[in-house]
C-alpha positions as CSV (number, residue, x, y, z in Angstrom):
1,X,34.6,1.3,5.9
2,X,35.5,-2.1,4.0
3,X,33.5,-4.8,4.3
4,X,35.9,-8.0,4.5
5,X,35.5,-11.2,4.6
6,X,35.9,-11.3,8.3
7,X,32.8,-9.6,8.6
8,X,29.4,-11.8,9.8
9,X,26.1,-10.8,8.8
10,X,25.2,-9.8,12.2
11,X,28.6,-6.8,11.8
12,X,26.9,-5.9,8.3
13,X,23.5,-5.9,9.7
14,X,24.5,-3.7,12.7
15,X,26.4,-0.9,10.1
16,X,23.1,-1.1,7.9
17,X,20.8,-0.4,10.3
18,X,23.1,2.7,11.8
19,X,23.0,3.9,8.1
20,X,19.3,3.7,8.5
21,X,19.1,5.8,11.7
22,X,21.4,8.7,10.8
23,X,19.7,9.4,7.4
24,X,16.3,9.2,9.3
25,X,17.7,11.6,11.8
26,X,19.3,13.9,9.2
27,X,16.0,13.7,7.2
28,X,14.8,17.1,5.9
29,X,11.1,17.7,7.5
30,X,8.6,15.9,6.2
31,X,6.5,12.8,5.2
32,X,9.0,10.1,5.0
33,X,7.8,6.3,2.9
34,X,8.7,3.5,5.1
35,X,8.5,0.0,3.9
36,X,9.8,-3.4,5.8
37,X,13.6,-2.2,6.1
38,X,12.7,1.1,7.7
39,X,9.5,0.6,9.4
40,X,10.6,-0.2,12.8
41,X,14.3,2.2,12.8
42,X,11.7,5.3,12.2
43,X,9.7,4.2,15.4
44,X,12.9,4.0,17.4
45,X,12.7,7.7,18.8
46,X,11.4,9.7,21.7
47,X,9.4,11.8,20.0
48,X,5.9,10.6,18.8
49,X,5.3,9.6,15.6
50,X,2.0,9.4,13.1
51,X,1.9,7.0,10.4
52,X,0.1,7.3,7.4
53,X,-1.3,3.9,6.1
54,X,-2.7,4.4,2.6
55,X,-3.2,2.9,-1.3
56,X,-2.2,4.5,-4.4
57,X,-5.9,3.7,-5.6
58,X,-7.3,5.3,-2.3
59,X,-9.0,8.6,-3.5
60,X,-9.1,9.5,0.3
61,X,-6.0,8.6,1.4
62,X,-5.1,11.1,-1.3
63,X,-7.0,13.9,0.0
64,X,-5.0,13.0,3.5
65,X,-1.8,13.3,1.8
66,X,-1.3,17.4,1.9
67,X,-2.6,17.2,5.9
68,X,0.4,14.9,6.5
69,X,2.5,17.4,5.0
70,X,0.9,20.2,6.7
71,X,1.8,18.5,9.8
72,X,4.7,17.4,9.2
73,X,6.2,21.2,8.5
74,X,4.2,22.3,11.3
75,X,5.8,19.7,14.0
76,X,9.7,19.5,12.4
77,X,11.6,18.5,15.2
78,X,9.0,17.9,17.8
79,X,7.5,14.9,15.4
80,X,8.0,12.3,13.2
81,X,6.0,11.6,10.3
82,X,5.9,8.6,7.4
83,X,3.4,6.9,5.3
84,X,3.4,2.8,4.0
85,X,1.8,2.1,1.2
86,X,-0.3,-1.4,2.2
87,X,-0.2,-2.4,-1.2
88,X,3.7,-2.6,-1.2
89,X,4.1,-3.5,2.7
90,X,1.1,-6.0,3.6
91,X,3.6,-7.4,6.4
92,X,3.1,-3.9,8.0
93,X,-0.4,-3.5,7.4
94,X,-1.0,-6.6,8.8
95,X,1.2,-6.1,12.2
96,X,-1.3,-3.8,13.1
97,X,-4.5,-5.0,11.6
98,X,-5.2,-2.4,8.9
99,X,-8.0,-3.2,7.5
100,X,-9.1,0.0,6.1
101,X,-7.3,3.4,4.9
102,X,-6.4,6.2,5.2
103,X,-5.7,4.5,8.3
104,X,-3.2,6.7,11.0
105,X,-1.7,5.0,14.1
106,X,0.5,7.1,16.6
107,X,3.5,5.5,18.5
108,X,5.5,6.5,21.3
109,X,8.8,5.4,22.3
110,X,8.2,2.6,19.9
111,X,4.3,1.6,20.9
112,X,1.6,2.1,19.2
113,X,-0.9,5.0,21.3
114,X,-3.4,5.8,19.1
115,X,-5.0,5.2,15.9
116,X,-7.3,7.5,13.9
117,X,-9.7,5.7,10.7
118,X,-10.6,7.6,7.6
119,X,-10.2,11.1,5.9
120,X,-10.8,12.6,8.8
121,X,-8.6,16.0,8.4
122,X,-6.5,17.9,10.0
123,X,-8.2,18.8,13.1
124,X,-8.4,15.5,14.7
125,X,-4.9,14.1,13.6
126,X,-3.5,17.1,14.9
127,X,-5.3,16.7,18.3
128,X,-4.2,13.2,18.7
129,X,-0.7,13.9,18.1
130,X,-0.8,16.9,20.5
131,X,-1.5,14.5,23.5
132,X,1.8,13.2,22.8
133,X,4.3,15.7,22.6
């Protein structure tokens, strides 16, 4: 599609954020970044999703980053998954009130359902998610 000049903002707006959705959709599994443009398209699904909310500088939001990949091979298709990094998306953080990390909060249909502090492992991330699925 061209863009014209008879396109508004709200017409461009509209094309970007269905851009958005289908790559999200088409996504291969896994842990997918997420940062102010994305943040709320990824949330827009039926399926529950866990967020990662973690620091470069974060020794155990390190050791939480193979879990999320664990899980997020383990639950392809039946799960989303995605991480922000705080430093790089305080607007996010601050949303929901992050004031620690790792830091993992659980929406449904676009609501946050659950939220799970610190390197906790896989067990108890995998139990939340479980409820929702």
């Amino acid at each position: 599609m061209e863009v014209t000049d008879s396109m508004d903002d709200n017409e461009l707006e509209k094309i970007k954020q269905e851009k958005i959705k289908k790559m999200l959709n088409e996504a291969k599994p896994g842990v997918v970044k997420l940062d102010s443009s994305s943040f709320d398209n990824f949330l827009n699904t039926d399926m529950p999703v866990l967020v990662d909310f973690w620091a470069d500088w974060c020794m155990p939001c390190k050791m939480m980053g193979p879990v999320m990949d664990e899980l997020a091979q383990a639950y392809s298709g039946r799960a989303r998954f995605g991480k922000v990094n705080v430093d790089n998306n305080p607007q996010i953080a601050g949303r929901y009130g992050i004031m620690s990390i790792p830091h993992f909060l659980i929406f449904k249909n676009g609501s946050r359902v659950e939220k799970i502090v610190g390197a906790v492992g896989r067990d108890p991330l995998e139990s939340a998610l479980k409820k929702y699925l």
